[in-house]
FIBAVO-525627 format. One record per residue (C-alpha): x, y, z. Coordinates in steps of 0.05 Angstrom, whole numbers, padded with zeros to 5 digits, always signed. Example, Ala and Ser with C-alpha at 12.3 -4.5 7.8 and 13.67 -1.06 7.14 Angstrom:
BEGIN
+00246-00090+00156/+00273-00021+00143/
END
This chain:
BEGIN
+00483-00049+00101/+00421-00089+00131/+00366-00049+00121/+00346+00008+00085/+00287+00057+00105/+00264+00092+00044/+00216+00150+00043/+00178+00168-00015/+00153+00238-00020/+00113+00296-00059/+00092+00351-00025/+00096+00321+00037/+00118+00380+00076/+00067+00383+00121/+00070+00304+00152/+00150+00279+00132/+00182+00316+00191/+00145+00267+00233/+00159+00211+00198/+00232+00226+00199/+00232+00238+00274/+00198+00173+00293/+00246+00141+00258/+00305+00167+00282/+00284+00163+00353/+00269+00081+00341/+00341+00031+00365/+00355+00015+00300/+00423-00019+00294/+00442+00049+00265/+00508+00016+00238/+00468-00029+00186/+00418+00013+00171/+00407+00072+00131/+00344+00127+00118/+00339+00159+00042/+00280+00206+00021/+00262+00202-00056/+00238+00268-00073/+00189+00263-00138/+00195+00343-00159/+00153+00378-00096/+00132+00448-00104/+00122+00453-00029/+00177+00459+00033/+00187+00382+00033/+00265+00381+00010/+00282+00435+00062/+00254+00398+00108/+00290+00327+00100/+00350+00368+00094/+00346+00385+00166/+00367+00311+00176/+00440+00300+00166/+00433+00223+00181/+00379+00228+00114/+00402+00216+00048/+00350+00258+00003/+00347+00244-00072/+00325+00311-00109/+00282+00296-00176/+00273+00346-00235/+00215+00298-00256/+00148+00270-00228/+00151+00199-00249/+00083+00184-00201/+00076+00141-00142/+00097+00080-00174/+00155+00101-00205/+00183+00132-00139/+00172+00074-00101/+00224+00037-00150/+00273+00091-00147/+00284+00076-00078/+00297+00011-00093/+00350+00023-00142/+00381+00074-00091/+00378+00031-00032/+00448+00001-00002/+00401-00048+00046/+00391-00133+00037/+00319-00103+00066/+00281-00038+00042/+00225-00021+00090/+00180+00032+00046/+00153+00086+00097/+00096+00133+00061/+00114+00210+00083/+00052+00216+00117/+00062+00145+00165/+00098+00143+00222/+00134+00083+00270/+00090+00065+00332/+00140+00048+00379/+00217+00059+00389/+00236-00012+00415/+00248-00050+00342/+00299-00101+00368/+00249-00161+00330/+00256-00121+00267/+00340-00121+00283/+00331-00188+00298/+00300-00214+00230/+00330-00172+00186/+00389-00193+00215/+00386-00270+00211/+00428-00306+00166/+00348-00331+00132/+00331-00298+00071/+00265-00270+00077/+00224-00248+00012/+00174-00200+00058/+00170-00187+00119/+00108-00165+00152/+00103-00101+00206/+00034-00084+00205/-00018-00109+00252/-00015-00190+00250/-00073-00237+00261/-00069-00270+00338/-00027-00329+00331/-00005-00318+00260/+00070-00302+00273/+00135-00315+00252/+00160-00361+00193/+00116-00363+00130/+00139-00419+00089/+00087-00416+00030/+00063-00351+00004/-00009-00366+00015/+00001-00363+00086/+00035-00302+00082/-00028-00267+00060/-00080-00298+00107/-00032-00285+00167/-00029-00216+00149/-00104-00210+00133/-00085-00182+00063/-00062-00113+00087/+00003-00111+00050/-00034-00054+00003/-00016-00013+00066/+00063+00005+00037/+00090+00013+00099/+00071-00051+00128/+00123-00086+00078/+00196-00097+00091/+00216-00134+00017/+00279-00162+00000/+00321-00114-00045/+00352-00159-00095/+00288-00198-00099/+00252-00146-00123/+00306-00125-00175/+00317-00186-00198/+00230-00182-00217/+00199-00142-00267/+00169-00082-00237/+00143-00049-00297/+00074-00073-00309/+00050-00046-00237/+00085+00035-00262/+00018+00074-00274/-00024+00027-00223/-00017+00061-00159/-00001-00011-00130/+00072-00023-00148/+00088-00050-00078/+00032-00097-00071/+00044-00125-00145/+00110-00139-00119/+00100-00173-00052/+00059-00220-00097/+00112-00232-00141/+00167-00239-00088/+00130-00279-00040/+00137-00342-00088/+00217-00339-00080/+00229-00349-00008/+00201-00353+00062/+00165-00291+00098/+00160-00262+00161/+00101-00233+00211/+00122-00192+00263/+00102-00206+00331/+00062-00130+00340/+00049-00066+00289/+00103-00030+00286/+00074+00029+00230/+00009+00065+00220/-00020+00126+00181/-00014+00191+00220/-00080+00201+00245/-00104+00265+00210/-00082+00242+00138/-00129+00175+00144/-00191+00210+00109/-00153+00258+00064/-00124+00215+00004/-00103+00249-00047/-00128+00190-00097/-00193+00188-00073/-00218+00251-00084/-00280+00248-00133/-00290+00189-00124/-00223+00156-00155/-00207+00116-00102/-00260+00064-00132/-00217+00061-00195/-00151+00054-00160/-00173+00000-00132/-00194-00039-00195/-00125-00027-00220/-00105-00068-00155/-00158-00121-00177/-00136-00129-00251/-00063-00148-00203/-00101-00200-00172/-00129-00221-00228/-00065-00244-00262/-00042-00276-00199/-00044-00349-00231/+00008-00321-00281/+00062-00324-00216/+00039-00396-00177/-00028-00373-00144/-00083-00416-00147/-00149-00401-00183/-00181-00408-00111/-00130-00349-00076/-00135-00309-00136/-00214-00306-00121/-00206-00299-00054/-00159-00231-00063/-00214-00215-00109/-00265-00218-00061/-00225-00178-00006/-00242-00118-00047/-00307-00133-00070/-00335-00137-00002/-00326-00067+00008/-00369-00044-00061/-00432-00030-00050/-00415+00028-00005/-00347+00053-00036/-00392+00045-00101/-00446+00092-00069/-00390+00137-00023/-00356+00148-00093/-00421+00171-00137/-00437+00218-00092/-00384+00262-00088/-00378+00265-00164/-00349+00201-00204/-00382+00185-00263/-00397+00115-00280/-00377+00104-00359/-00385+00049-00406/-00306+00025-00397/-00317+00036-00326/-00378-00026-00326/-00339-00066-00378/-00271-00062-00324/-00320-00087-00270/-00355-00141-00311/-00289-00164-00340/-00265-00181-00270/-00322-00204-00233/-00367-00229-00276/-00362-00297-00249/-00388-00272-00174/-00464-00278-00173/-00470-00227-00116/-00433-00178-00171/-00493-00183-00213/-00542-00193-00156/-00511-00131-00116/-00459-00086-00147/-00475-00079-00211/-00546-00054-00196/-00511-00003-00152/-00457+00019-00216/-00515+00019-00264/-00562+00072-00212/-00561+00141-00226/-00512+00184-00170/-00560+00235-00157/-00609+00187-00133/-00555+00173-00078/-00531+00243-00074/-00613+00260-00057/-00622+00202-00013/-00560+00213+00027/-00582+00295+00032/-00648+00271+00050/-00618+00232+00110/-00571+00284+00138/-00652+00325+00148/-00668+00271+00181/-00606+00257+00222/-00563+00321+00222/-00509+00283+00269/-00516+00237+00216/
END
């Protein structure tokens, strides 16, 4: 077996039947490659319908072990050299995937290879890990957009990222220093469109927090080969984006805490535009933004 397609799921009855379909419609070498569904204890319709599929393998759970956990389960079940992660709620954008035959096909060992939307002219072999991440602009937080080597990833330790929402980007890190990567040629996944703003992790504001747990990653990047210079710049990728996920996420309800600051000052206290820019943000009351923004919307009610 080539390549394995592994869908995580919880209570993803509404989205996985489309995932599935795209999927099975695609020219996958269907001989070498195989489609499981990891089922972390729904309480909705999702295992009836996976079990539709007789060409899907579902794995039934009596426990929730979280997002993280799930994610390594399908590792552990997968019979693939390759597992391409699909979220439940993501779906293939084209049936033609002869590249993706192709590569994970050829007798070179990948560590990662790379299916979401490349950079122009950054394609093909990565031989350092460094310019795996600039060629794919950073985006491997996207799950889908990773195809990882199986036994690389079991042969790494996994179990710092359970709990951090960021399992498969901890990993890419990790694996990227073992062997060459791959960018494909074109985008082969995306979100389905009507799930893009609807997150279950970022309701109340807790998107801002999952993504410090992704920072505190970066921040021990040095620990597996990075330099202190690509450890900053991951750093910075998320840091551009503060001071209005910082302002989106007060106003509809999280509460900025003492641990909270000391998280924040911990890992970017050496940016002078964090003390210049985001911390006065942090430290600002939310209903001053939540009767700004409400004062706005009067103004502009297309706003």
């Amino acid at each position: 077996m080539i390549l394995t397609i592994g869908i995580p799921v919880y209570n993803g009855e509404k989205y996985i039947e489309e995932t599935i379909t795209k999927i099975l419609m695609a020219d996958f070498d269907w001989q070498n490659v195989e489609v499981l569904v990891s089922d972390n204890n729904s309480t909705d319709g999702s295992c009836t319908v996976v079990e539709k599929y007789s060409k899907v393998k579902l794995y039934k759970h009596a426990s929730n072990v979280g997002y993280d956990g799930n994610i390594n389960r399908i590792f552990n079940y997968a019979q693939g050299r390759y597992v391409w992660t699909i979220g439940a709620d993501d779906i293939l954008t084209t049936s033609d995937v002869a590249e993706i035959n192709k590569i994970v096909a050829s007798d070179t060992t990948y560590s990662v290879i790379y299916v979401g939307e490349p950079l122009p002219g950054k394609t093909g072999v990565m031989a350092i890990a460094e310019d795996f991440l600039y060629a794919s602009d950073f985006r491997s937080g996207f799950v889908s957009n990773n195809i990882i080597n199986k036994q690389l990833w079991l042969n790494s330790e996994a179990s710092e990222f359970i709990g951090s929402g960021w399992i498969h980007y901890g990993m890419v890190l990790k694996v990227l220093k073992q062997a060459p990567s791959y960018i494909m040629s074109k985008m082969y996944v995306t979100e389905i469109e009507e799930t893009k703003h609807n997150k279950s992790w970022i309701k109340g504001g807790q998107g801002l927090l999952v993504g410090l747990n992704l920072v505190e990653i970066f921040d021990r990047m040095e620990i597996w080969g990075y330099s202190t210079q690509m450890k900053r710049r991951c750093k910075l990728v998320i840091k551009g984006s503060y001071p209005k996920i910082i302002i989106f996420s007060k106003c509809i309800g999280l509460q900025i805490n003492l641990g909270i600051l000391k998280r924040f000052i911990r890992l970017y206290s050496e940016f002078a535009s964090f003390w210049l820019i985001d911390m006065p943000i942090l430290v600002t009351p939310g209903f001053l933004f939540t009767a700004l923004f409400s004062f706005y919307k009067k103004l502009k009610p297309d706003a």
